[in-house]
mmCIF file of the N, C-alpha and C atoms, coordinates in Angstrom:
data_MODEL
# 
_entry.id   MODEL 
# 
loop_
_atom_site.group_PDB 
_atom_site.id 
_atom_site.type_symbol 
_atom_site.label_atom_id 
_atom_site.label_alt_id 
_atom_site.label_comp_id 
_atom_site.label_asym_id 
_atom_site.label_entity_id 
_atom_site.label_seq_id 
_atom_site.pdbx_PDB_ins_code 
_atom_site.Cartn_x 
_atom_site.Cartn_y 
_atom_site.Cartn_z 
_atom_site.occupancy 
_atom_site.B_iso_or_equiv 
_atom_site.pdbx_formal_charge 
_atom_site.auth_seq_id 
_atom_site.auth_comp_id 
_atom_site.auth_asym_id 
_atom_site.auth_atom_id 
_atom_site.pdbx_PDB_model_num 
ATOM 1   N N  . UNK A 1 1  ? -8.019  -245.841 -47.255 1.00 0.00 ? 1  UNK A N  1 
ATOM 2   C CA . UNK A 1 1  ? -9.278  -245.144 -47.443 1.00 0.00 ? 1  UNK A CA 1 
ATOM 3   C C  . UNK A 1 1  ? -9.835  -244.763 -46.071 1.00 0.00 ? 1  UNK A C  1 
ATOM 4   N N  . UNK A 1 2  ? -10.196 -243.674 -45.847 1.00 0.00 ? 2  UNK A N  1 
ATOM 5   C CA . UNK A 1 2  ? -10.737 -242.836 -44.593 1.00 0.00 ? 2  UNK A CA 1 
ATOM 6   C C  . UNK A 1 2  ? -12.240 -243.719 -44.297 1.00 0.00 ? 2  UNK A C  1 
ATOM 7   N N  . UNK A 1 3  ? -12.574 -243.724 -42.838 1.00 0.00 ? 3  UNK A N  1 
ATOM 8   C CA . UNK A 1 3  ? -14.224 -244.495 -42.609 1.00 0.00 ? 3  UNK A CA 1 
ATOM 9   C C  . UNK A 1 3  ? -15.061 -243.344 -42.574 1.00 0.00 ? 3  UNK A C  1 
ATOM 10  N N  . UNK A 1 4  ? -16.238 -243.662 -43.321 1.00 0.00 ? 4  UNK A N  1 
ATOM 11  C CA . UNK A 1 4  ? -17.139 -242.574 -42.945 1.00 0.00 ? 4  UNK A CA 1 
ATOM 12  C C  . UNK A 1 4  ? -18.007 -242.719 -42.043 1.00 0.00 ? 4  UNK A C  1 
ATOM 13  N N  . UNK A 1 5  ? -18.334 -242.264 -40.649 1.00 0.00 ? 5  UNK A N  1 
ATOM 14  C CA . UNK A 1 5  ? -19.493 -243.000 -39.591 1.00 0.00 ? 5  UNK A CA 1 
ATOM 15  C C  . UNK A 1 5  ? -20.440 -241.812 -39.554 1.00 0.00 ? 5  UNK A C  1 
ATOM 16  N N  . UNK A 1 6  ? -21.519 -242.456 -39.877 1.00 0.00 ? 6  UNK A N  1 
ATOM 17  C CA . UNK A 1 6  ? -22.422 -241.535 -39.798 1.00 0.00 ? 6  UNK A CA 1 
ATOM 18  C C  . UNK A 1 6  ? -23.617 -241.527 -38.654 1.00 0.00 ? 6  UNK A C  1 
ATOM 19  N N  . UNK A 1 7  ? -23.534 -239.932 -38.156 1.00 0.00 ? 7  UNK A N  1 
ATOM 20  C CA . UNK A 1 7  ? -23.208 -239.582 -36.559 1.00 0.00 ? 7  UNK A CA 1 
ATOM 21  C C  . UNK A 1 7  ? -25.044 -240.049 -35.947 1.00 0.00 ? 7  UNK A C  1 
ATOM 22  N N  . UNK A 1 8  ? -25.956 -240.015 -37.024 1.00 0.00 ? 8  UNK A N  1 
ATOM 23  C CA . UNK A 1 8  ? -27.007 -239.747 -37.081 1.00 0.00 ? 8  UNK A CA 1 
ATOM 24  C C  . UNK A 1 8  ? -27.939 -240.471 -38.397 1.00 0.00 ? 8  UNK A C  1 
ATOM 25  N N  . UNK A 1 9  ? -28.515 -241.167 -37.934 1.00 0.00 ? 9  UNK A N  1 
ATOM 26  C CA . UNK A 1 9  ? -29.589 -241.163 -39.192 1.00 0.00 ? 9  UNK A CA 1 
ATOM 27  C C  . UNK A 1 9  ? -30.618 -240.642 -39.595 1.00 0.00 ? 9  UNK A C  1 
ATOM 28  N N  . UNK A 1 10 ? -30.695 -239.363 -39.223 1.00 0.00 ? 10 UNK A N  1 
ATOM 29  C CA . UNK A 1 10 ? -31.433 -238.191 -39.784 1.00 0.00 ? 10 UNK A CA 1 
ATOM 30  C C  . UNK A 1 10 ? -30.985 -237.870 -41.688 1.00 0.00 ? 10 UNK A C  1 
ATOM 31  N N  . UNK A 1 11 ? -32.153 -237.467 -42.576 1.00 0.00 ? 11 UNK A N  1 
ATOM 32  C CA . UNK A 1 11 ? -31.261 -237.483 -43.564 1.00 0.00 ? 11 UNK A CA 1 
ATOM 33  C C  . UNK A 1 11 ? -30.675 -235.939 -43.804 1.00 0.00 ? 11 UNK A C  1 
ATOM 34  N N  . UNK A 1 12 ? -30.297 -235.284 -44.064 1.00 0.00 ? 12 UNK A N  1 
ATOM 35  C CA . UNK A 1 12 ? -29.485 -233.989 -44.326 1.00 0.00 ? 12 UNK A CA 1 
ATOM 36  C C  . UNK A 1 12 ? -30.931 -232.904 -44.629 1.00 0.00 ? 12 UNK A C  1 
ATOM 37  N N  . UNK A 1 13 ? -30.149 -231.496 -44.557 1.00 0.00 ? 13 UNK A N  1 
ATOM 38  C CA . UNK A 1 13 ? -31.282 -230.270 -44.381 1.00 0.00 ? 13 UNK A CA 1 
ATOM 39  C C  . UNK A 1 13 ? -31.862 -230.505 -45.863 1.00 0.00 ? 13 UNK A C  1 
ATOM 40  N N  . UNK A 1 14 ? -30.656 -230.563 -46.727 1.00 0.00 ? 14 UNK A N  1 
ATOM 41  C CA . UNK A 1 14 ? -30.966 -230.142 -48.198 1.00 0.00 ? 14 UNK A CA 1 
ATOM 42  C C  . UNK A 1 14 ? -32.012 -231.583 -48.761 1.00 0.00 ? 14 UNK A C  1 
ATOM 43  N N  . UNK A 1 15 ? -31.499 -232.555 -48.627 1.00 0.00 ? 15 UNK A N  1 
ATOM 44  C CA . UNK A 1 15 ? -32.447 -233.984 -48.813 1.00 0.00 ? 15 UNK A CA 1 
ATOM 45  C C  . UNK A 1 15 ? -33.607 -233.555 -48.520 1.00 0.00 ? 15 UNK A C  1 
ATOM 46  N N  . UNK A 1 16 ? -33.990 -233.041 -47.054 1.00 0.00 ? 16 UNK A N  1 
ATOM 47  C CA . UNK A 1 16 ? -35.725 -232.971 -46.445 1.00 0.00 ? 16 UNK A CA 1 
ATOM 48  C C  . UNK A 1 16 ? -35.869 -231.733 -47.210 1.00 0.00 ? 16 UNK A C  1 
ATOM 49  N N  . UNK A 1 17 ? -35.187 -230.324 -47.833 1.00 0.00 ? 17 UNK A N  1 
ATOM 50  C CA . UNK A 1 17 ? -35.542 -229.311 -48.959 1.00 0.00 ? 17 UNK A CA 1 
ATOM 51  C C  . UNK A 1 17 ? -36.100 -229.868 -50.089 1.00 0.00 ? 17 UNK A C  1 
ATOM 52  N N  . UNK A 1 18 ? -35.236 -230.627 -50.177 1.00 0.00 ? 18 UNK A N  1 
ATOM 53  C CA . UNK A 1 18 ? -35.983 -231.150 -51.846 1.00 0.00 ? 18 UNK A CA 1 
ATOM 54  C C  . UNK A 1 18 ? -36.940 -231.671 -51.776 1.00 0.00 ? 18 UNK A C  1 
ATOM 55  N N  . UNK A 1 19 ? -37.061 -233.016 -50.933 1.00 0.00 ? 19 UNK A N  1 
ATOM 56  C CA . UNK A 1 19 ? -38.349 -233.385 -50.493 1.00 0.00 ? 19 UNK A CA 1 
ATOM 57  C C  . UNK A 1 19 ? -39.806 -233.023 -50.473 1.00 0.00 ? 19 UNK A C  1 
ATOM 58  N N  . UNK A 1 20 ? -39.625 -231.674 -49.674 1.00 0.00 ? 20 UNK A N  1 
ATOM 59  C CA . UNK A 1 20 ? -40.475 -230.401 -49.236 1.00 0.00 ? 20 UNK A CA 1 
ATOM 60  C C  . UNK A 1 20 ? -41.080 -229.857 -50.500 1.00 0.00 ? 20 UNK A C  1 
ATOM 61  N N  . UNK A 1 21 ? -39.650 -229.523 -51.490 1.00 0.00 ? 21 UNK A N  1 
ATOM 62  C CA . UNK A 1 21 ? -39.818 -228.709 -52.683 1.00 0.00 ? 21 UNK A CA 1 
ATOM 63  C C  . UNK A 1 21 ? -40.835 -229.938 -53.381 1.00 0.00 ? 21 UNK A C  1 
ATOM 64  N N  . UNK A 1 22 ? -40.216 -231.063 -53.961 1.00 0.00 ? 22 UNK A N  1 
ATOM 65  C CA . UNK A 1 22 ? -40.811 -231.891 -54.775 1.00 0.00 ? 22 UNK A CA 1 
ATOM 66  C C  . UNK A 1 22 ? -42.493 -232.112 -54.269 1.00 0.00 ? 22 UNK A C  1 
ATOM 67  N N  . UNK A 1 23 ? -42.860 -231.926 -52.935 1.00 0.00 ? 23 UNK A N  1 
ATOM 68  C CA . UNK A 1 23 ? -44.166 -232.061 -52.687 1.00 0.00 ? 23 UNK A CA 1 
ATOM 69  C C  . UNK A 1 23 ? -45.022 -230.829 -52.718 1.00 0.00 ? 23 UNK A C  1 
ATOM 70  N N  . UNK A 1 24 ? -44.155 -229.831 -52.573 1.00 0.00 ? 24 UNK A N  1 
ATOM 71  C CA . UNK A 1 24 ? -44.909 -228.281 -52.623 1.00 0.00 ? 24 UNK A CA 1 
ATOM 72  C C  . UNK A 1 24 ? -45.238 -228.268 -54.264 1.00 0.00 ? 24 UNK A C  1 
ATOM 73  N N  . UNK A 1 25 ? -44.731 -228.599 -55.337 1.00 0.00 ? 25 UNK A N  1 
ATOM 74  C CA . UNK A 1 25 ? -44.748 -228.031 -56.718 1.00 0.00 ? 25 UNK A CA 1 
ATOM 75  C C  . UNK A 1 25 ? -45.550 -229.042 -56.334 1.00 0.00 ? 25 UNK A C  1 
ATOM 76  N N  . UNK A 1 26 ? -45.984 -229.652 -56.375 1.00 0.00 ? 26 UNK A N  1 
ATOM 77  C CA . UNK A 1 26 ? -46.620 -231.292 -56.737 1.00 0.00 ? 26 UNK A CA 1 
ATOM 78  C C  . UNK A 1 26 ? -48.387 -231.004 -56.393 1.00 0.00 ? 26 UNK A C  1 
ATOM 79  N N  . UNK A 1 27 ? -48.387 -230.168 -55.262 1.00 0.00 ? 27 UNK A N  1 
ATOM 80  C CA . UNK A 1 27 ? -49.374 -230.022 -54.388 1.00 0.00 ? 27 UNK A CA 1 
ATOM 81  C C  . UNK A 1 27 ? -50.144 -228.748 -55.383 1.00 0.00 ? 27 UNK A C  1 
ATOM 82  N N  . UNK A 1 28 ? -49.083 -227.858 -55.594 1.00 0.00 ? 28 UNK A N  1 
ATOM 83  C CA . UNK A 1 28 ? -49.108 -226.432 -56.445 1.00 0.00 ? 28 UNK A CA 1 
ATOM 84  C C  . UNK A 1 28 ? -49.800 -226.980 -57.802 1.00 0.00 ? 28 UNK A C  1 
ATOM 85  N N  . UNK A 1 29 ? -49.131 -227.822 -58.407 1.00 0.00 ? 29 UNK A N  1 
ATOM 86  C CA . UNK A 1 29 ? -49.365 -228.251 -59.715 1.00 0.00 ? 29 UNK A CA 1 
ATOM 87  C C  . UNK A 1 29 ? -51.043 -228.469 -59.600 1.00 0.00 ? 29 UNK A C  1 
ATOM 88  N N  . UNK A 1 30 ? -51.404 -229.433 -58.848 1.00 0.00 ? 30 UNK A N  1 
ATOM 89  C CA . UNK A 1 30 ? -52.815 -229.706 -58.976 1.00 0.00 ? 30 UNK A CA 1 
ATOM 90  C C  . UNK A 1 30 ? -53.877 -228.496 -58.409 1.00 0.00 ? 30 UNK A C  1 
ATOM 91  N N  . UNK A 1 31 ? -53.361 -227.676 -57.498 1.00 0.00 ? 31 UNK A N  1 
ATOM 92  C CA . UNK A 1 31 ? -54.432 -226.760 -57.299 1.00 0.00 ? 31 UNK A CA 1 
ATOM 93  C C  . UNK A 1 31 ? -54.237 -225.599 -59.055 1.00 0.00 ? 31 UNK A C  1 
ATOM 94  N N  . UNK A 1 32 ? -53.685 -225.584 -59.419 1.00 0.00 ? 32 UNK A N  1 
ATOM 95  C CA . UNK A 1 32 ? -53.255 -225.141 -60.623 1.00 0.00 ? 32 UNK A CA 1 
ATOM 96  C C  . UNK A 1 32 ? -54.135 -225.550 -61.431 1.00 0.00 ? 32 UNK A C  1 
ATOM 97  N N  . UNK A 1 33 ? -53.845 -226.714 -61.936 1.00 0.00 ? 33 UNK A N  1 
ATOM 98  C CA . UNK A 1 33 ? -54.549 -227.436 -63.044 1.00 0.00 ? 33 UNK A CA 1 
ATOM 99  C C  . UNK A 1 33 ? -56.096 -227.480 -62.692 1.00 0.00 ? 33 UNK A C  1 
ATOM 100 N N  . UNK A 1 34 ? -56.650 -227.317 -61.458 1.00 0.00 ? 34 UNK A N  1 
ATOM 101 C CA . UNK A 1 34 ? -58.330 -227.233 -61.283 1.00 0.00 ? 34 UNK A CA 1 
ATOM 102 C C  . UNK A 1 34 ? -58.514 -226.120 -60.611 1.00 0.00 ? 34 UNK A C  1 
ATOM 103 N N  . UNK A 1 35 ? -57.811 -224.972 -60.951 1.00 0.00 ? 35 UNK A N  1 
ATOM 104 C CA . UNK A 1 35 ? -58.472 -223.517 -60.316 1.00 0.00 ? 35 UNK A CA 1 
ATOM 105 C C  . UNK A 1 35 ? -58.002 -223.221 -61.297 1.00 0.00 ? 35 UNK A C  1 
ATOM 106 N N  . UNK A 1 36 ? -57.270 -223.100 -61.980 1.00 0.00 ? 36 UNK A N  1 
ATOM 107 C CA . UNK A 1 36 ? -56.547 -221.729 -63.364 1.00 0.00 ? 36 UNK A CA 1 
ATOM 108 C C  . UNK A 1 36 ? -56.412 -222.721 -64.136 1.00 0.00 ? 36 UNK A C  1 
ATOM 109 N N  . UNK A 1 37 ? -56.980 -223.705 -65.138 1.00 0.00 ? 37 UNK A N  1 
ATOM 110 C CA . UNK A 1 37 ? -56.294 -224.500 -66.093 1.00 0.00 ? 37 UNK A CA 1 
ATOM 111 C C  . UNK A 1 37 ? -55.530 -223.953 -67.170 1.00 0.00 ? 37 UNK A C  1 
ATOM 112 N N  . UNK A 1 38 ? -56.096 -222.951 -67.596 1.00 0.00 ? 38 UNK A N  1 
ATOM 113 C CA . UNK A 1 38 ? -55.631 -221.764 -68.250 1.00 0.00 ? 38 UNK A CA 1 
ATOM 114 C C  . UNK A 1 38 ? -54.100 -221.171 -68.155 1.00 0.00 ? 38 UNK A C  1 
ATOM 115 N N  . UNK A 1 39 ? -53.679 -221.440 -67.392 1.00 0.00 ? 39 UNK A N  1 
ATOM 116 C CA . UNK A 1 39 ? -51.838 -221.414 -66.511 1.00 0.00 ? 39 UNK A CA 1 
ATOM 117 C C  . UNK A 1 39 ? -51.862 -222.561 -66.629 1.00 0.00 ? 39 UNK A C  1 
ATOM 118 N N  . UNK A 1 40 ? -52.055 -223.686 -66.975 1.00 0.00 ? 40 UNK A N  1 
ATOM 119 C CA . UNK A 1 40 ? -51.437 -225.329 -66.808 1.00 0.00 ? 40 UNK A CA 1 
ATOM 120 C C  . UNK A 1 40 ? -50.702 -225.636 -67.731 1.00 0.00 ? 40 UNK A C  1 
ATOM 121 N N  . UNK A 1 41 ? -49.655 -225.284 -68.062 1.00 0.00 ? 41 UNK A N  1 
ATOM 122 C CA . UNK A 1 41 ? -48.793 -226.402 -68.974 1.00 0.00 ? 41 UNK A CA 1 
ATOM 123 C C  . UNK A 1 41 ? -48.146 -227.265 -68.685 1.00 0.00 ? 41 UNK A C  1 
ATOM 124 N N  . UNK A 1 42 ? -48.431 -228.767 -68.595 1.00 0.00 ? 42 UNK A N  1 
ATOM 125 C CA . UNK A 1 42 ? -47.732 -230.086 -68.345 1.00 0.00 ? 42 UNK A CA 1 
ATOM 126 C C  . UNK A 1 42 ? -46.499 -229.767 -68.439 1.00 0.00 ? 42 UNK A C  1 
ATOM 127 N N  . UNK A 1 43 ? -45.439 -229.050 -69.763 1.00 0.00 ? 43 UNK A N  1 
ATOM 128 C CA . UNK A 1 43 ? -44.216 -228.802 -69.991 1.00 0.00 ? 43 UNK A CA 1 
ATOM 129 C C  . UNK A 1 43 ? -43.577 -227.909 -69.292 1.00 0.00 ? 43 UNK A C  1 
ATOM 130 N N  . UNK A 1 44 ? -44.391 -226.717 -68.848 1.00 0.00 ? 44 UNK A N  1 
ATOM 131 C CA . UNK A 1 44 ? -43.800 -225.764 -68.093 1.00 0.00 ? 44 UNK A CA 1 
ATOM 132 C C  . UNK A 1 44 ? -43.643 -226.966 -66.749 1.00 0.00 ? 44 UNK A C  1 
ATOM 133 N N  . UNK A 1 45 ? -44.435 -227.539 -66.291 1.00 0.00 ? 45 UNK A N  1 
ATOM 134 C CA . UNK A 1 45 ? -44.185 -227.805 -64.686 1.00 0.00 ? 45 UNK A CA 1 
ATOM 135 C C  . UNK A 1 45 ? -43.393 -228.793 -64.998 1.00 0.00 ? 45 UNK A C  1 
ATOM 136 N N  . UNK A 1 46 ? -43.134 -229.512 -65.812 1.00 0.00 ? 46 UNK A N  1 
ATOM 137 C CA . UNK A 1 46 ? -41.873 -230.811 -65.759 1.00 0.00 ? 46 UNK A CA 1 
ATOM 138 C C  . UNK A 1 46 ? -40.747 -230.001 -65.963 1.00 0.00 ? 46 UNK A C  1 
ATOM 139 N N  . UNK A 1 47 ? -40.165 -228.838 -66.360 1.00 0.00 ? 47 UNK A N  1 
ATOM 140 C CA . UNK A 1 47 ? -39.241 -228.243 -66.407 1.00 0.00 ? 47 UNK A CA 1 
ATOM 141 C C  . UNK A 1 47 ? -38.993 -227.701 -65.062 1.00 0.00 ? 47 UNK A C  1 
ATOM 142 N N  . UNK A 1 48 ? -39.906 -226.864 -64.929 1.00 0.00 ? 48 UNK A N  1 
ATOM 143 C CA . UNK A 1 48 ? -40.064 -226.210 -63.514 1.00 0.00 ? 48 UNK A CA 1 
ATOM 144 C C  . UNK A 1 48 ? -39.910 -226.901 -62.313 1.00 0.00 ? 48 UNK A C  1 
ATOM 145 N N  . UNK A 1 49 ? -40.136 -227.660 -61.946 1.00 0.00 ? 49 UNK A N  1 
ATOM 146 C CA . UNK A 1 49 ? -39.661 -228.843 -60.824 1.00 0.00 ? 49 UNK A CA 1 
ATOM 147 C C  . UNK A 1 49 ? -38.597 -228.836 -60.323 1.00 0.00 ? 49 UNK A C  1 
ATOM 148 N N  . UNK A 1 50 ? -37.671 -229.729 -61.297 1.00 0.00 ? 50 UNK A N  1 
ATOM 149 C CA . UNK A 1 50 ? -36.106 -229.433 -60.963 1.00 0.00 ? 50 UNK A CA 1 
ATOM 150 C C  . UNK A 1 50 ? -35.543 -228.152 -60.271 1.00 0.00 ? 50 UNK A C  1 
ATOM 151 N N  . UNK A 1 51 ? -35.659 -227.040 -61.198 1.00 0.00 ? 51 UNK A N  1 
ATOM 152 C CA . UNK A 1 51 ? -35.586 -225.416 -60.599 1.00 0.00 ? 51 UNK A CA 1 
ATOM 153 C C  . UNK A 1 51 ? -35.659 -225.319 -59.789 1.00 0.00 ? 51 UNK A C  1 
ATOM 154 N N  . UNK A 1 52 ? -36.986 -225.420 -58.932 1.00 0.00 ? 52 UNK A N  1 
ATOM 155 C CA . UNK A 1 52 ? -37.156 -224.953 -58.003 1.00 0.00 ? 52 UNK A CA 1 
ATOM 156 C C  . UNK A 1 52 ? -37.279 -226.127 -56.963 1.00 0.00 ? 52 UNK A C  1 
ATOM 157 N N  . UNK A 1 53 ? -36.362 -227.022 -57.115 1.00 0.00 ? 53 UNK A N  1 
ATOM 158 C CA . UNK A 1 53 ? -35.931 -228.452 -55.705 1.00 0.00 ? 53 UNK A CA 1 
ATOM 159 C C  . UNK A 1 53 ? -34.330 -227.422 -55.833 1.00 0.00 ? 53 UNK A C  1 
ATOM 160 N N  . UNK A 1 54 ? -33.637 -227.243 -56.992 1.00 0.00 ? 54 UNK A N  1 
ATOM 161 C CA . UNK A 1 54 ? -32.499 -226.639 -56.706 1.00 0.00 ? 54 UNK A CA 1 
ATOM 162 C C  . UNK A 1 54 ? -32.533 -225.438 -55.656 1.00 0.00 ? 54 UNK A C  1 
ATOM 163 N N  . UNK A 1 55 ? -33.226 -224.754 -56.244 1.00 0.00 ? 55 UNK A N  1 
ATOM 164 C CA . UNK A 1 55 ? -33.479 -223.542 -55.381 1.00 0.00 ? 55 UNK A CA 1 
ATOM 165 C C  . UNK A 1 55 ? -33.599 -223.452 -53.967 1.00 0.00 ? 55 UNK A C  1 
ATOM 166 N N  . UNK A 1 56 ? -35.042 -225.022 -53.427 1.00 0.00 ? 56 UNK A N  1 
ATOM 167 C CA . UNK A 1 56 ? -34.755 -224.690 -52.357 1.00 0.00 ? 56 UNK A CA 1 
ATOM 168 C C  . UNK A 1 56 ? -33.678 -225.337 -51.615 1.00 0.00 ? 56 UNK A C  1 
ATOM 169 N N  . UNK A 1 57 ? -32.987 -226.141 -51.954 1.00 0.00 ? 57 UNK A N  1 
ATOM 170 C CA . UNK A 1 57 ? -31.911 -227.207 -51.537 1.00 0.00 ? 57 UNK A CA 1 
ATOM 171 C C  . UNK A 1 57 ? -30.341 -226.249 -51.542 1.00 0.00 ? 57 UNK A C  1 
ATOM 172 N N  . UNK A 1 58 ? -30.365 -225.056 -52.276 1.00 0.00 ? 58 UNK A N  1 
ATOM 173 C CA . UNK A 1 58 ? -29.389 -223.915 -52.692 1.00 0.00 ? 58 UNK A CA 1 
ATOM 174 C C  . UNK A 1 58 ? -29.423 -223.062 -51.342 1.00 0.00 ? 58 UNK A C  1 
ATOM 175 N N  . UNK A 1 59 ? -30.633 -222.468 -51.013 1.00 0.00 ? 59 UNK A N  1 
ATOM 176 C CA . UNK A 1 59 ? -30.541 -221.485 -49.948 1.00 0.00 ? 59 UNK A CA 1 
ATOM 177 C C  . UNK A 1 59 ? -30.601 -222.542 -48.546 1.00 0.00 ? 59 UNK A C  1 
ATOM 178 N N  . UNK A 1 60 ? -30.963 -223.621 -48.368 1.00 0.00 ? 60 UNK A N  1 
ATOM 179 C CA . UNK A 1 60 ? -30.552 -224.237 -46.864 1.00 0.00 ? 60 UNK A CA 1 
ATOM 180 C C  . UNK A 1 60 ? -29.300 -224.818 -46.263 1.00 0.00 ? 60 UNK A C  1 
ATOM 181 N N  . UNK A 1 61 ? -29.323 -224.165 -45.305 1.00 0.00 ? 61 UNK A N  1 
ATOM 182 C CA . UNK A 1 61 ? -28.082 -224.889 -44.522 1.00 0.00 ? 61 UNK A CA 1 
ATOM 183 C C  . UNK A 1 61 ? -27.737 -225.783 -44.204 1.00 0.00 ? 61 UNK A C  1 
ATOM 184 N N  . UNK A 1 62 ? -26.603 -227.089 -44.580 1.00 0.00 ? 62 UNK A N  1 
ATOM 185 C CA . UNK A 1 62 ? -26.921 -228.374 -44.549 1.00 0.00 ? 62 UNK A CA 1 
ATOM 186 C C  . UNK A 1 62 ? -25.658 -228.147 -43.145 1.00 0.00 ? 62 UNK A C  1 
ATOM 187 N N  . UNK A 1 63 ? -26.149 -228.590 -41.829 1.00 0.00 ? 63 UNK A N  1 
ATOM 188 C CA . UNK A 1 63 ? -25.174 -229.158 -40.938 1.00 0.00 ? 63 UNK A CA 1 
ATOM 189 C C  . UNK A 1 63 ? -24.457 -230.532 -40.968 1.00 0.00 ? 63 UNK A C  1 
ATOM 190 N N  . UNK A 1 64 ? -23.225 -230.914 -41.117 1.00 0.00 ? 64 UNK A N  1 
ATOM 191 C CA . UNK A 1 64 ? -22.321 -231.735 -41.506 1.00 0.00 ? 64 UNK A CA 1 
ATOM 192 C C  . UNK A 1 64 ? -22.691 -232.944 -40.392 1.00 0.00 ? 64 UNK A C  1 
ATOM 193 N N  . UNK A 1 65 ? -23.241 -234.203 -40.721 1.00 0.00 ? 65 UNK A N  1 
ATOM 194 C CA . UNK A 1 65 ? -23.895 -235.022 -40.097 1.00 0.00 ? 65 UNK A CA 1 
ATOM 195 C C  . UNK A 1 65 ? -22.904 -236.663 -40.434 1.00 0.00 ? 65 UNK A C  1 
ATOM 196 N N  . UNK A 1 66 ? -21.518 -236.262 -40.939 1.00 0.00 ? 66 UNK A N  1 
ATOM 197 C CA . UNK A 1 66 ? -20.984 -237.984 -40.866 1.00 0.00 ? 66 UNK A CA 1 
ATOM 198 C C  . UNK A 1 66 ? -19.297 -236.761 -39.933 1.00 0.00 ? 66 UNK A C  1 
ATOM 199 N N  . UNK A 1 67 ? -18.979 -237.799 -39.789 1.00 0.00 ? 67 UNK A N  1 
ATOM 200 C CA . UNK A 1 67 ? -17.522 -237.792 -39.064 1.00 0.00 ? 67 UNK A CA 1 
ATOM 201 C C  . UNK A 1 67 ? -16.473 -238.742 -40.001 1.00 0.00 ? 67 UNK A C  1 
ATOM 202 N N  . UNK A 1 68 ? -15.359 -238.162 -40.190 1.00 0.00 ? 68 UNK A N  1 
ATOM 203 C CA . UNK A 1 68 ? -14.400 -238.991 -40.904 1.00 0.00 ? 68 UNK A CA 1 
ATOM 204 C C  . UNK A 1 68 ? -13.496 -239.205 -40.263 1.00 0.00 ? 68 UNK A C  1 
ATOM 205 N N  . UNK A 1 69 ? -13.169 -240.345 -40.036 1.00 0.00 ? 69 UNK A N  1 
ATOM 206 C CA . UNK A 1 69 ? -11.694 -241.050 -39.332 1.00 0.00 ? 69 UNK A CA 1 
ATOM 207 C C  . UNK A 1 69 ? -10.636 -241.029 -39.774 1.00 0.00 ? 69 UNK A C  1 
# 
């Protein structure tokens, strides 16, 4: 079995994307729900979440951060 050493403990581009994403909808959601309640559906945004962590985790560039022996 090959070692994996990992070069850095930074965590990866796409990890800190999702991250980003999961706190942007999160942040979105509540200015939502107390400026437009009227646009608030609990169901739309628990669906919607996922989507758009894919999305942004899809378009970033992840630089290759372990080395294999």
């Amino acid at each position: 079995m090959e070692t994996v050493n990992q070069t850095t403990p930074n965590p990866t581009n796409k990890l800190t994307a999702a991250v980003a994403a999961t706190a942007f909808m999160s942040v979105l959601r509540v200015i939502v729900r107390n400026v437009a309640p009227d646009w608030y559906d609990e169901a739309m945004w628990d669906a919607l979440l996922p989507i758009v962590v894919l999305g942004f985790g899809w378009f970033i560039a992840d630089a290759p951060n372990v080395a294999v022996k």
